[in-house]
C-alpha positions in Angstrom: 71.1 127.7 87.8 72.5 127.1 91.5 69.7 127.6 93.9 69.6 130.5 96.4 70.0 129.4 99.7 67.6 131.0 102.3 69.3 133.5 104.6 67.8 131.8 107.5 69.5 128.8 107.0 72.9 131.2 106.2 72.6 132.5 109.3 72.0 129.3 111.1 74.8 127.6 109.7 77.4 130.5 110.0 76.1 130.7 114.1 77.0 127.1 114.1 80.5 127.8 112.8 80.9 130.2 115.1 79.4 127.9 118.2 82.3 125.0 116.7 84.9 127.5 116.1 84.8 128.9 119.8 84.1 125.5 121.4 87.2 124.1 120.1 89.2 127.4 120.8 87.9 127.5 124.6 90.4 125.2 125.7 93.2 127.2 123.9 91.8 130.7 125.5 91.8 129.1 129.0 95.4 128.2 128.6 96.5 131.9 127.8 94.8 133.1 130.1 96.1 130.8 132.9 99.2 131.2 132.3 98.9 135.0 133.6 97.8 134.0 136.7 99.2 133.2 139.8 99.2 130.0 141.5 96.8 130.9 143.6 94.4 132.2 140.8 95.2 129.0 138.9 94.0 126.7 141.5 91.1 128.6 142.8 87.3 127.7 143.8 85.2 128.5 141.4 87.3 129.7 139.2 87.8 132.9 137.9 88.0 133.6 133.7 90.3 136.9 133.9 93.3 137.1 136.3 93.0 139.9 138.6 96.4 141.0 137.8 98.2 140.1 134.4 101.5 138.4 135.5 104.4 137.4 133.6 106.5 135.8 136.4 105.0 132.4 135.4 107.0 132.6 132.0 110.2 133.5 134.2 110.1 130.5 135.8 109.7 128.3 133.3 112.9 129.5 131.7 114.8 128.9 134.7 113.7 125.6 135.6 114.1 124.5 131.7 115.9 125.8 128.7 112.9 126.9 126.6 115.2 127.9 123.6 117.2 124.5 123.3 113.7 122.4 123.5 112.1 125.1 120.5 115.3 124.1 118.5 114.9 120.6 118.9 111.2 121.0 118.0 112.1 122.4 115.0 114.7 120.2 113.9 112.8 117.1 114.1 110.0 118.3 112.9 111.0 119.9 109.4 114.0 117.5 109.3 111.7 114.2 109.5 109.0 115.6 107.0 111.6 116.5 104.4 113.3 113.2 105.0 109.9 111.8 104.4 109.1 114.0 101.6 112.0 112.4 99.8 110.9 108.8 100.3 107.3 109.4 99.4 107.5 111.5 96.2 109.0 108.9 94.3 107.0 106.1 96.3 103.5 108.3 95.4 104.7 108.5 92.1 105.4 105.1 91.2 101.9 104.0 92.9 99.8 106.8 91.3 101.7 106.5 87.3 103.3 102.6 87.4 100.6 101.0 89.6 100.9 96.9 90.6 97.9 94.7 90.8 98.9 95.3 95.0 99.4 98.8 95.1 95.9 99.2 96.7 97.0 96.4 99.2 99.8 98.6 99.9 98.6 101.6 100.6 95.9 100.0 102.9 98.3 98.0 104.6 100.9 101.2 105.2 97.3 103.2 106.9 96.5 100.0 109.0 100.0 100.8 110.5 98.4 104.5 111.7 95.5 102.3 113.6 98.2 100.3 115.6 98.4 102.0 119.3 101.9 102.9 119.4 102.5 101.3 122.9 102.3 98.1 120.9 105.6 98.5 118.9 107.4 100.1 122.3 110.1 97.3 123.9 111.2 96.3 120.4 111.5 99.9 119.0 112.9 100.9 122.2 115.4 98.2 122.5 116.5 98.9 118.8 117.1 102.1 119.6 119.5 101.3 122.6 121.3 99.0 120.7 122.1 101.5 118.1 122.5 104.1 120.0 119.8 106.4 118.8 118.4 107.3 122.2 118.0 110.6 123.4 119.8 112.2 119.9 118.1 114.2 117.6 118.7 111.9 114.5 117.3 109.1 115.9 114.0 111.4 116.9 113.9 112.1 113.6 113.9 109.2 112.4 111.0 107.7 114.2 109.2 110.9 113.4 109.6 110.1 109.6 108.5 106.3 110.1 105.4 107.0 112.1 104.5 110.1 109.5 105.1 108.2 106.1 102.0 106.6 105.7 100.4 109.6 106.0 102.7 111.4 103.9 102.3 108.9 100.9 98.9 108.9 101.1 98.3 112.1 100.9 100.8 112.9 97.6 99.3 109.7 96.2 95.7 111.1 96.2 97.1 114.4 94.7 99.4 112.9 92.1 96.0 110.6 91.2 94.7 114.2 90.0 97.4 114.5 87.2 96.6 113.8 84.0 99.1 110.8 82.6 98.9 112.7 79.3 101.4 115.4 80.7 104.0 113.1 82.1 103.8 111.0 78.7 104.5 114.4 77.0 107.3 114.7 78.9 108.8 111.1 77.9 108.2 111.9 74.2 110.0 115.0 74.9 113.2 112.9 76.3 112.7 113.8 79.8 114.0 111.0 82.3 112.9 109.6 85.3 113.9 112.0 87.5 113.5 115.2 85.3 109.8 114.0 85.1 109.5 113.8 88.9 111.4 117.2 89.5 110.3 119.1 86.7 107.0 118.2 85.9 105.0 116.4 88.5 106.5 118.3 91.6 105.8 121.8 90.2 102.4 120.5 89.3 101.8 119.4 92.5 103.2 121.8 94.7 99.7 123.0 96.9 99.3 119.4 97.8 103.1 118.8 99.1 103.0 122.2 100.6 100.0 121.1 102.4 101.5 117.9 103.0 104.4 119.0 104.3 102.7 122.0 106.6 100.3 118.7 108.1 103.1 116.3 108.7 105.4 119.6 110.7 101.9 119.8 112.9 101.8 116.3 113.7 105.7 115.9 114.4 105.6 119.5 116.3 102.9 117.5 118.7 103.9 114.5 119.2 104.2 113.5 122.4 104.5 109.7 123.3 107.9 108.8 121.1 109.9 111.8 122.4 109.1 111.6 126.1 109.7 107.8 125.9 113.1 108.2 123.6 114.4 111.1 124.7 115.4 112.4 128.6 117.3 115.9 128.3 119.5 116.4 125.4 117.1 115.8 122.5 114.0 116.8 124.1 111.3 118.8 121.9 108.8 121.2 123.4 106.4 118.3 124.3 108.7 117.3 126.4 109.0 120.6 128.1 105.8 120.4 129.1 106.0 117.2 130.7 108.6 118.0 132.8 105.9 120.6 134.8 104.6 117.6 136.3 106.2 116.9 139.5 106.0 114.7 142.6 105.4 118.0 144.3 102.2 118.9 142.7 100.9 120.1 139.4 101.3 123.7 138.8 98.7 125.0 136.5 99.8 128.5 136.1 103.3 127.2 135.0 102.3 124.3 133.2 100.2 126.6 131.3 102.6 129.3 130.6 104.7 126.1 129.3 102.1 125.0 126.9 101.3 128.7 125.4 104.9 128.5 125.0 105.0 125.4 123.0 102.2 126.0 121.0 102.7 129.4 120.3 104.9 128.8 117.1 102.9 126.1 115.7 99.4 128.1 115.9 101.6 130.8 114.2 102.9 129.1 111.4 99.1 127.7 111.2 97.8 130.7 110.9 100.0 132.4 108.4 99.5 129.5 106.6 95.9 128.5 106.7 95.2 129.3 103.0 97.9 127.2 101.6 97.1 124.7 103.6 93.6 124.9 102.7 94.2 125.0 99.7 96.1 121.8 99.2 93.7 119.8 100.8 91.2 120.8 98.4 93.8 120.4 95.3 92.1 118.0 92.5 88.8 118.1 94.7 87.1 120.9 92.0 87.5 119.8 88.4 
């Protein structure tokens, strides 16, 4: 029989979800609410929480000095594009470390996450410089690209843990059955595992949606993503806060939506195998 928690220690924990929740969301608040203020507003001392007049001029000029649609695209194209393209080299990588493991598979997998703890200033000139000579700079394909390399570790470890919670018996079935190779990957581990690459797949479009360091360095004004959008609101002439913020709630805006929408799938793929 589970024991009853006290309601006092309920009460303190949910207070302290709620003191987290709105510590981490303050930031987030303060940016929509700058971004309806003027400049003035923006910049003043102390500052003030609520504009004294709601504004949308900031949002104006944002769209003139920069193409807010083009950037959204491009966020969106690399992002989806470089998690499906790793998608497609990790399933059959998690697979064959999870079902047909090697005495170095562990070696592997720790090795690829090591690659994650490297600053990424560290691989800059050569990746740079390979990218010039191929001509990958400032195009979306090449963005993509380094999106997918960067993201893949993650990518297969995070299938590998879920494929781990298969049973072996199902996929042997399958064999005995006459199902090949790839009618076992596509017809019975991917279906089985479909909360954990959903979830996969919603993490790895967060973390290509904000990155920042590859695409300002790779890219200039063609193949520029959101995060480059915001950059470009820092100028020799001053930072403008109002604008800079009504550029970030732009940028963010469709991420914390598809967040939100999809905060129980998500959830529920990172808990997928974790309850037996």
């Amino acid at each position: 029989m589970a024991r009853r928690v006290p309601i006092q220690t309920r009460i303190g924990f949910t207070l302290l979800a709620w003191l987290v929740a709105l510590t981490l969301f303050s930031p987030i608040l303060w940016t929509i609410l700058t971004a309806f203020k003027t400049e003035a507003e923006a910049i003043a001392t102390p500052p003030t929480f609520l504009p004294e007049t709601f504004t949308l001029e900031n949002f104006g000029a944002v769209q003139d000095r920069s193409d807010y649609i083009k950037h959204a695209l491009n966020s969106i194209i690399v992002s989806f594009g470089s998690t499906f393209l790793g998608l497609l080299i990790a399933i059959p990588a998690a697979w064959s470390m999870a079902f047909a493991p090697s005495k170095r598979t562990k070696d592997i997998l720790m090795w690829m996450l090591s690659t994650k703890m490297m600053p990424a200033v560290g691989v800059l000139i050569p990746i740079y410089l390979i990218f010039r000579d191929l001509r990958l700079l400032d195009t979306l394909h090449g963005l993509t690209l380094i999106m997918t390399l960067i993201n893949l570790p993650i990518i297969i470890w995070m299938l590998y843990t879920y494929f781990k919670e298969i049973p072996v018996d199902i996929l042997e079935a399958a064999r005995m059955d006459g199902a090949e190779l790839w009618n076992e990957i596509t017809h019975v581990l991917v279906p089985m595992a479909i909360p954990g690459i959903a979830s996969t797949l919603l993490l790895n479009v967060i973390l290509a949606w904000n990155e920042a360091f590859w695409t300002i360095t790779l890219t200039s004004g063609r193949a520029g993503t959101l995060t480059a959008f915001i950059s470009s609101f820092s100028s020799p002439q001053g930072l403008f806060l109002a604008k800079l913020s009504a550029a970030s709630l732009l940028a963010i805006a469709p991420i914390l939506l598809l967040g939100w929408f999809s905060q129980k799938q998500l959830v529920r793929g990172l808990t997928f195998g974790a309850v037996k």
